[in-house]
N, C-alpha and C positions, 0 to 999 in steps of 0.2 A: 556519352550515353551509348550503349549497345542498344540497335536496334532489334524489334522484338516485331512481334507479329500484332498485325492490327485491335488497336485495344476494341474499338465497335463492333467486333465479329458476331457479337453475344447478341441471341435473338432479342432479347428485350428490347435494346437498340433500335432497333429495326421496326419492332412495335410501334415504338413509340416515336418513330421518324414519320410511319405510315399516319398515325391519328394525328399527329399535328400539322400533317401535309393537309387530311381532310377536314382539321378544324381552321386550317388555313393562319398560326399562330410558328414562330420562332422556337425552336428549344435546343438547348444544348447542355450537355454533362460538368460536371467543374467540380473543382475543388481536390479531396483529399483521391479519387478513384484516379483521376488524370495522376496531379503529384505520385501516385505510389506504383503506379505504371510505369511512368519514365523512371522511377527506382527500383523498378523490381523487386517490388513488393507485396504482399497478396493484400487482395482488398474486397472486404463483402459488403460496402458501404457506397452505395450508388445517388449523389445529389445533381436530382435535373433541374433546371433554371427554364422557367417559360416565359418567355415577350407574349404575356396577356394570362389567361385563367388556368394558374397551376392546379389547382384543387379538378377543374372539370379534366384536361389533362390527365391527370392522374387517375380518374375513375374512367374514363374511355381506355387509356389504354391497361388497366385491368381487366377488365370485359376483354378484351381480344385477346389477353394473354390467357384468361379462363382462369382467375384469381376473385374469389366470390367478396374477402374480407380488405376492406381499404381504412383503412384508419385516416382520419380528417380532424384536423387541427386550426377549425377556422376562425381562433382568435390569432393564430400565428401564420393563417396564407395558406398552411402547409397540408399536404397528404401524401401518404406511403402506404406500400405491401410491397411481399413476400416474395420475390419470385427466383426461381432457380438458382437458392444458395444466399439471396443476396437482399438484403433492405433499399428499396427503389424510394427517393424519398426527392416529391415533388417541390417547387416552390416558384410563386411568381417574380419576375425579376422586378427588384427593389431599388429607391436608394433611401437614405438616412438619414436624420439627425437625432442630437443627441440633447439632454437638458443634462446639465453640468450636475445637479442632484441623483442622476440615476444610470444605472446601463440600459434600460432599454428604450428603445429608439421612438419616433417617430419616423411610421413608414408612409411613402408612397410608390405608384408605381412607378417603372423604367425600363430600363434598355439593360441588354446583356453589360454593356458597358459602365452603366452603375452599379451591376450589380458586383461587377468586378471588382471595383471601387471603392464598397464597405468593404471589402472582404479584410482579415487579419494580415494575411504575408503574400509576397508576393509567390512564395510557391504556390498556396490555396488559391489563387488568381486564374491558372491554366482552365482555360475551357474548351472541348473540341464540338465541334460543329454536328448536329444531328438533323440539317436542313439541306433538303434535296440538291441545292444549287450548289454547295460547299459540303457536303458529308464529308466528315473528318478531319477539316479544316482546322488547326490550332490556333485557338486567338488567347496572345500572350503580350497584353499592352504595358506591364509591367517589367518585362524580362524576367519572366517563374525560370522557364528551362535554361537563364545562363546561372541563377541564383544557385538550381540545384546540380549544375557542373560543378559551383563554385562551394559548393557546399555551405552555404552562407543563410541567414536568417535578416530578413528585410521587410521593410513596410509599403504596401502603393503608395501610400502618400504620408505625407508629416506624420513621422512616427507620435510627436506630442500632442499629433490630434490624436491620432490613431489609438494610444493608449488612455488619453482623457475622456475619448467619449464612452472607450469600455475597456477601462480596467485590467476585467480578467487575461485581456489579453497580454498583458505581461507575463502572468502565469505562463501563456499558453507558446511562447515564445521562448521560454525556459525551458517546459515540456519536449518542445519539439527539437528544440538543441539538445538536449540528452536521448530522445529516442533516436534521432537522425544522425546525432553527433556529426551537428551540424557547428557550426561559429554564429552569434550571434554579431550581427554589421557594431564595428565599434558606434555609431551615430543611435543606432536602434537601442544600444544596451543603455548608453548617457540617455537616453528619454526614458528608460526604463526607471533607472532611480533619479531623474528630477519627477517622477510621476507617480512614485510611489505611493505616497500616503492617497493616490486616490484609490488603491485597492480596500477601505474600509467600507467604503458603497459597494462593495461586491458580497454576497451571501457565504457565510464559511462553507455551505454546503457544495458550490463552486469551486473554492480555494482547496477544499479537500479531495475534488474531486478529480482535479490536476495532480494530487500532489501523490496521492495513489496512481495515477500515470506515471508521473517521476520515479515512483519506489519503484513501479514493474519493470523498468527498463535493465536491460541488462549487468549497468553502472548506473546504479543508483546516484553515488558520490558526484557524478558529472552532473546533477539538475541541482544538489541540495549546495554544493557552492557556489553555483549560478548564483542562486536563491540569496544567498547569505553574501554575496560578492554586490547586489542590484539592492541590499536592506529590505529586501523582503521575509527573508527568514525571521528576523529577530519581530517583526510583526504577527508573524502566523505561530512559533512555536519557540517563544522565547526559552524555556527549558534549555534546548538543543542548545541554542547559539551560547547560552549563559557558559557553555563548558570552556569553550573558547578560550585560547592561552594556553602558556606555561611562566609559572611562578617559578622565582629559584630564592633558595635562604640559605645560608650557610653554605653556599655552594652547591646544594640539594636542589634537584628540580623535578616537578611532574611531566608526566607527556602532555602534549595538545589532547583531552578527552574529547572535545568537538571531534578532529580530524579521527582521533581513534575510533569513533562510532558511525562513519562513513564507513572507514576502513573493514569496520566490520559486517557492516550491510552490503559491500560492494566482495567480500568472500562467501557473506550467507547466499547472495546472489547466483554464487556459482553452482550453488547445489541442490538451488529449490525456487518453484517459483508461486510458494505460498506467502499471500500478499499480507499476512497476519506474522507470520515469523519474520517477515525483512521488518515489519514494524516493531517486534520483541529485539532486532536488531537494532535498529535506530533509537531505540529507549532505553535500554538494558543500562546504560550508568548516567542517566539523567538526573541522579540523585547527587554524583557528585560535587555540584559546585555546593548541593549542599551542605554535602559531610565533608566537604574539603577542612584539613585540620594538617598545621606543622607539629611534627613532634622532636624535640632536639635530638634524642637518642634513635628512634626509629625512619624519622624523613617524612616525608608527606603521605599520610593516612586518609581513607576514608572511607572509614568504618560503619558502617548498617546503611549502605547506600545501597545495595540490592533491594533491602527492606522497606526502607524509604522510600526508593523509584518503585514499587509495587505499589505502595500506596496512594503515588502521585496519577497511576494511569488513571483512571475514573474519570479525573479535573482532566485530565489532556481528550482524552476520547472525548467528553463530553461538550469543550471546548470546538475543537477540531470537528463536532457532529458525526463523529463516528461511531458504530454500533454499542448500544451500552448492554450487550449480553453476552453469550459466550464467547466470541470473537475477541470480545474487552480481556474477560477474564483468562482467556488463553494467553495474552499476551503478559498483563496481569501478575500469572503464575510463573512464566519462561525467565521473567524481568526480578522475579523474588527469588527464583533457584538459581540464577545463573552462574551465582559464586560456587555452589554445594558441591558439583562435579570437577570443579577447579581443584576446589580444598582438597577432595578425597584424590586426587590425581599426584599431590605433592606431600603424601603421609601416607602410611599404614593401611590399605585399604580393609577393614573392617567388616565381615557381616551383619552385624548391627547397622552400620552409616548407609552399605547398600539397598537394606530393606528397609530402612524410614528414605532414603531417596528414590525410590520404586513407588512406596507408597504415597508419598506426597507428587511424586508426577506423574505417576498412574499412564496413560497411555500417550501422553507428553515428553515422555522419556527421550526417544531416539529425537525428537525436533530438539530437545533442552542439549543432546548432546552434540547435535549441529551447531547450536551458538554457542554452547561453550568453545569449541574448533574452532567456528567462525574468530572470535574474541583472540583468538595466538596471530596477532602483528609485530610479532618480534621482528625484526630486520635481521639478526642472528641467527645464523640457520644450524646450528647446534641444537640454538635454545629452539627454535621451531621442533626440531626432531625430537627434543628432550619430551617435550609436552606431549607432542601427539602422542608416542609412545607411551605415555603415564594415561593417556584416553584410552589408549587400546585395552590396555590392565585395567581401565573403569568399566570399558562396553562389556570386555571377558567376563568378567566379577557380576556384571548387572541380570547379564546372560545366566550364568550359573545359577544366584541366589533365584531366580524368576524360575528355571525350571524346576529347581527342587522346592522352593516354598512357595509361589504363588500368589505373591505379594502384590503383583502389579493392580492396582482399583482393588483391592479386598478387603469384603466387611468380616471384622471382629465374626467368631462364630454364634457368641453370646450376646442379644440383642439389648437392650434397654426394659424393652419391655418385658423380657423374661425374669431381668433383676429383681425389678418392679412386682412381679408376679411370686417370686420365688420368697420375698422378703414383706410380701405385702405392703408396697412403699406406693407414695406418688411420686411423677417427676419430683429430684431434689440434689442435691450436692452428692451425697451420696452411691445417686447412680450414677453422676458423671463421673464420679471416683472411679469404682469398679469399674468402668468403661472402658476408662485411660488406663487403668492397671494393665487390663487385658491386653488391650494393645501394644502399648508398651514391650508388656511379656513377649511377646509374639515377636516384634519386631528386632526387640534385643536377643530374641534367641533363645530365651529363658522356658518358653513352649512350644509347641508346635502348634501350626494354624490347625487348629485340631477341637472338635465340639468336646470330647470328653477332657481331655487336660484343660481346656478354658475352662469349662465347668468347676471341676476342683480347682482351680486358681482361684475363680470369683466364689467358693466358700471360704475359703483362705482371706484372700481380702474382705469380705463382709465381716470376720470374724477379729480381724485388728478394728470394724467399726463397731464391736457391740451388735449386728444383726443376726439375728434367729429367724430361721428359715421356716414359713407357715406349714402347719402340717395339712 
C-alpha cells in the first residue's frame, strides 16, 4: 500500500472525536471509507460505530457541525446527515443473530469488536480509532489490510455461517470481486455455492440491486460468471444462463450466446456508462435459445429472436423488479432493433430502410448503433474491420436522410383526426388505413414529409376506399 496522508484530517472527525469525548462514550470510523482509503479510492460514504447511543451521537455532533436536518432511523439504531460532500451515517456498536427463516437479525448491543464481527468481509472489518487515547489507531482483528494487499475476498468468520445468516451476502462478495477485481478466497467461494439456495429468503429487490452494481463496473463479464460459476445466475435470471453452450450437427456449430452476451456488455462498457444500455446489452439475444433451429442447408438459425427477446423484457423487468416504464421500454426497443442496423450494414443501403430505421428509433438511434458495434466479437480482425466499416456507411446514410427529411420521432403531417373531419368518419379501419398509407409514403420516399403532398395522397387513398370528402 502507498502511503497517503491521514485519512482523519477531515473536520467532521474531529467533531465528532470532541462530542463523544463530552458524552464520555467510544467511537470509531469502519467499514467501506477505511477500505477505499487504503485503495485509493474516493469515498462520500462515512459509517461511525458508537460503544453506546449512536442516534444521540449523531444529533450532538450535527449541532456542532451546524447541520439543522438529521435523519433517524430508530427501528434500525441508526442516524445520518449531510455534511461537507459526504453522508455521515451513525450507528450503535451491535452483535447478531440470525433465525435461519430470515436476513434480519436480532440485535443487541456491544463492543467495537462485535460489531466487527457481523460485518460481511474482512476488508469491511478495518476501523480506525476516533478516541482521544488512540486517535487514529487501526484496529484490524481480522487481517482487512493483508486481505487488500492480497487482493483477496474473505469472511471474519465461518463463511457458512457467514452466508446462512445473510444470504445477500453472496451477492455482495461477487459485487465486490468485480468492482475491486479482487479473488474471491477458494474456501469463501465453496460456501458460496453450498449456500446457495439460501438466497430465496433474500427480496429480488436486493438481488437486483447488486446486480446493477455488477453491470456498472467496468467488466461487467467479471461478476456475471462469478454469478453463474457459484449457480447463482441460473436462479436470478434463468434466460441468460439458458444461452449457455455450443451444439454442433453435421459438423455445424453455434457460438457460446451466453459468453457472446458478456462479451458484448463488457465492449458496450467501454463506451458508456448508461446502466439501461449495458442492460439492452446483456439481453439483446436472450431470445435465442428460443429460436435456436438446425437447418441442413443453412446451419444453425435463429430467426425472430430480436422480436421475440423484445417481447420477453416486460417478464424479466418485472421479475428482476426493475422499472416497468420507460427505462423498460428503452431497453425493450434497443433489444427489438438490434438486428435492423446489422442487416442494412451487410446489403444495399437504401433510403427507404434508413427512414423506417430513424423512425422506429427515433432519438435511440446513436445508443442502437453502439450495440449494434458493441455486438462485432469476431476474433477475426478483417472481419472486425469489415463490419465496422459497413457501420460507418450506416451512421453516414443515417446522417444524411435525417438532415434532408427529418424523420428522426416525426408525426405523419396529416392527423387522424383531420381524416376524420375531412370524410366525416369516426374512429375506424379506414382511418388507420390512410394513416399507414401516409406514412408509409413518406417513409418510402414516394412523398415528401410535406402538409400539402400528404394532403393529396390521403385523397388518393380515401378515394381507392369509396370516401367522399364533406362539403
Amino acid at each position: 500500500m502507498v502511503e497517503r496522508e491521514n485519512p482523519l484530517n477531515r473536520e467532521i472527525f474531529k467533531i465528532i472525536a470532541e462530542v463523544a469525548k463530552d458524552g464520555q462514550q467510544r467511537v470509531f470510523v469502519i467499514g467501506g471509507f477505511v477500505r477505499d482509503y487504503f485503495l485509493q479510492r474516493p469515498s462520500t460514504d462515512i459509517d461511525i460505530v458508537v460503544e453506546g447511543d449512536g442516534i444521540d451521537i449523531a444529533r450532538c455532533a450535527a449541532t456542532k457541525a451546524g447541520c439543522k436536518k438529521v435523519s433517524v432511523f430508530k427501528n434500525f439504531g441508526t442516524a445520518m446527515f449531510h455534511y461537507d460532500g459526504a453522508d455521515i451515517e451513525f450507528v450503535s456498536a451491535r452483535k447478531e443473530s440470525y433465525d435461519s427463516n430470515s436476513r434480519k437479525p436480532f440485535v443487541e448491543k456491544g463492543t467495537i469488536e462485535d460489531d466487527q464481527k457481523r460485518r460481511d468481509f474482512t476488508i469491511n472489518t478495518l476501523a480506525l480509532s476516533l478516541n482521544e487515547e488512540d486517535f487514529g489507531m487501526l484496529i484490524d482483528p481480522f487481517g482487512g489490510i493483508q486481505d487488500l494487499n492480497d487482493k483477496i475476498i474473505r469472511t471474519p468468520l465461518d463463511p457458512n455461517t457467514t452466508f446462512s445468516d445473510d444470504p445477500l451476502r453472496m451477492m455482495r462478495a461477487i459485487r465486490f470481486a468485480a468492482q475491486l477485481q479482487f479473488t474471491i478466497d477458494d474456501n469463501i467461494f465453496e460456501a458460496i455455492q453450498n449456500n446457495k439456495q439460501r438466497l430465496k429468503i433474500v427480496s429480488m429487490e436486493r438481488i437486483t440491486y447488486e446486480l446493477n452494481k455488477i453491470l456498472k463496473t467496468p467488466k461487467p463479464s467479471t461478476g456475471f460468471k462469478l454469478l453463474d460459476q457459484a449457480g447463482l445466475l441460473s436462479m436470478i435470471l434463468p434466460q441468460l444462463t439458458d444461452l449457455k453452450g455450443v451444439q454442433t450437427v453435421d459438423g455445424k456449430h453455434h457460438k457460446d450466446n451466453f459468453l457472446h452476451s458478456l462479451e458484448v456488455v463488457d465492449n458496450i462498457s467501454k463506451t458508456t456508462t448508461n446502466i439501461w444500455l449495458r442492460w439492452a446489452a446483456l439481453l439483446h439475444d436472450i431470445a435465442k435459445y428460443a429460436t435456436k433451429r438446425y437447418d441442413p442447408q443453412h446451419g444453425w438459425t435463429f430467426h425472430g429472436h430480436e422480436y421475440l427477446g423484445g417481447k420477453m423484457i416486460p417478464s424479466v423487468f418485472s421479475r428482476l423488479r426493475l422499472p416497468l416504464n420507460e427505462k423498460m421500454r428503452y431497453v425493450q426497443k434497443l433489444v427489438s432493433l438490434h438486428l435492423r442496423p446489422i442487416v442494412l450494414s451487410l446489403e444495399e443501403v437504401t433510403d427507404s430502410a434508413i427512414r423506417r430505421l430513424l423512425f422506429d428509433a427515433g432519438d435511440d438511434i446513436d445508443d442502437l448503433m453502439l450495440l449494434c458495434e458493441a455486438d462485432i466479437t469476431s476474433k477475426n480482425e478483417q472481419t472486425q474491420k469489415r463490419h465496422l466499416a459497413n457501420f460507418q456507411l450506416v451512421r453516414t446514410k443515417l446522417k444524411e436522410i435525417e438532415e434532408k427529411d427529418k424523420i428522426r420521432n416525426f408525426q405523419p403531417p396529416i392527423s387522424g383526426e383531420l381524416i376524420m373531419k375531412t370524410y366525416g368518419l369516426h374512429p375506424c379501419r379506414e382511418v388507420g388505413i390512410i394513416k399507414t398509407a401516409i406514412k408509409d409514403a413518406i417513409l418510402d420516399g414516394i412523398i415528401k414529409n410535406d402538409y400539402i403532398e400528404a394532403y393529396i395522397f390521403m385523397q388518393e387513398e380515401a378515394g381507392k376506399l369509396n370516401l367522399v370528402a364533406k362539403k
